[in-house]
C-alpha positions as CSV (number, residue, x, y, z in Angstrom):
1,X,-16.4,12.3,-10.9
2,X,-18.4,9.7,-8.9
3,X,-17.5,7.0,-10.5
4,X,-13.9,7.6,-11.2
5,X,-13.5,8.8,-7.2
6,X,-15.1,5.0,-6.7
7,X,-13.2,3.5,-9.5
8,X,-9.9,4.8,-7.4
9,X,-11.1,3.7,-4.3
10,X,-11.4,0.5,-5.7
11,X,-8.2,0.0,-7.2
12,X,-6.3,0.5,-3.6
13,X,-8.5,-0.2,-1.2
14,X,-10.0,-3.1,-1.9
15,X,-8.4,-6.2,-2.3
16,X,-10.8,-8.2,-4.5
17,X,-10.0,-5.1,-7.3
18,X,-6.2,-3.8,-6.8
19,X,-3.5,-6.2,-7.8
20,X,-3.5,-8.3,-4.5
21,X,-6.2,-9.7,-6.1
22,X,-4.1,-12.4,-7.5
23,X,-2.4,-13.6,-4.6
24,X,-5.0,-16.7,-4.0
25,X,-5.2,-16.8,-0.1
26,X,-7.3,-14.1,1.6
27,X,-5.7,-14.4,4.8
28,X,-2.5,-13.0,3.2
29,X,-4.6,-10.1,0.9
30,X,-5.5,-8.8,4.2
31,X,-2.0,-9.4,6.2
32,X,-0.2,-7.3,3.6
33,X,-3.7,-4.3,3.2
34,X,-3.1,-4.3,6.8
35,X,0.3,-3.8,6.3
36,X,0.6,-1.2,3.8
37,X,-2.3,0.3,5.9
38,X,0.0,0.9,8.9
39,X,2.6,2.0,7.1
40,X,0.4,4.6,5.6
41,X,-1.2,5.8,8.8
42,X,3.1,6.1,10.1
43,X,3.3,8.4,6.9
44,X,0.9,11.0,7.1
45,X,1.2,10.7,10.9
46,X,5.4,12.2,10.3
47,X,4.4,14.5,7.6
48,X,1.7,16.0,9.7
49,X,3.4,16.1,13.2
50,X,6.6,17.7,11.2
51,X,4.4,20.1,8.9
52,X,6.2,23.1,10.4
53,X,9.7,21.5,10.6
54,X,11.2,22.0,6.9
55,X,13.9,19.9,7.8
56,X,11.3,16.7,9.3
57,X,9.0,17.6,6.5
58,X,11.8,16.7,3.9
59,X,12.7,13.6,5.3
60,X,8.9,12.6,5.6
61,X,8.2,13.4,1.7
62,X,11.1,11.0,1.1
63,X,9.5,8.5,3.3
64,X,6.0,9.1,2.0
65,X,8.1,8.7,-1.7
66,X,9.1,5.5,-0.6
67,X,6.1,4.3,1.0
68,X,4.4,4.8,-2.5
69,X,7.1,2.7,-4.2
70,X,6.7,0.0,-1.7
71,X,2.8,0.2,-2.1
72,X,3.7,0.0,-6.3
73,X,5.6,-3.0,-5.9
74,X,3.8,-4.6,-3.6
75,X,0.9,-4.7,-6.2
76,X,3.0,-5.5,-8.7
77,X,4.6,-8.5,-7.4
78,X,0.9,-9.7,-6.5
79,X,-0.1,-9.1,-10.1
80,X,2.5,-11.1,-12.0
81,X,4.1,-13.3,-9.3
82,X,1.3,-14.0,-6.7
83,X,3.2,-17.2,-5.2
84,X,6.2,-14.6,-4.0
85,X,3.4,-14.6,-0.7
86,X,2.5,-18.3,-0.2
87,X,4.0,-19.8,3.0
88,X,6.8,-22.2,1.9
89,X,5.9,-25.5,0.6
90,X,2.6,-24.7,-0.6
């Protein structure tokens, strides 16, 4: 259990093992983890202010849904197109 709750936190959390790994500039790496960070933090910030709101609570699950998908393609796209986050011209 150790290992795979490490293995886990590898695989999002750090940049040298998730898929950002193949975008080559670490400046960028950390501009988008910080990114997807704050977008997280926004997440679970509306489901838990909204928790007894069914109405908000919906709406947050859809945008914690899409902040998953955005997170998925995100690592994606650095996986098998890396140059998608290079700065024009390089």
């Amino acid at each position: 259990m150790k290992n795979f709750v490490y293995k886990s936190w590898n695989g999002v959390m750090n940049s040298n093992h998730n898929p950002l790994r193949h975008i080559p500039d670490e400046n960028v790496r950390h501009w988008i983890m910080q990114i997807l960070a704050w977008m997280w933090c926004v997440m679970f910030s509306l489901w838990m202010g909204s928790m007894w709101v069914f109405g908000i609570s919906a709406v947050s699950h859809v945008f914690i849904l899409a902040a998953i998908v955005i997170t998925v393609t995100t690592f994606e796209t650095a996986k098998r197109r890396p140059k998608v986050f290079l700065k024009k011209g390089n």
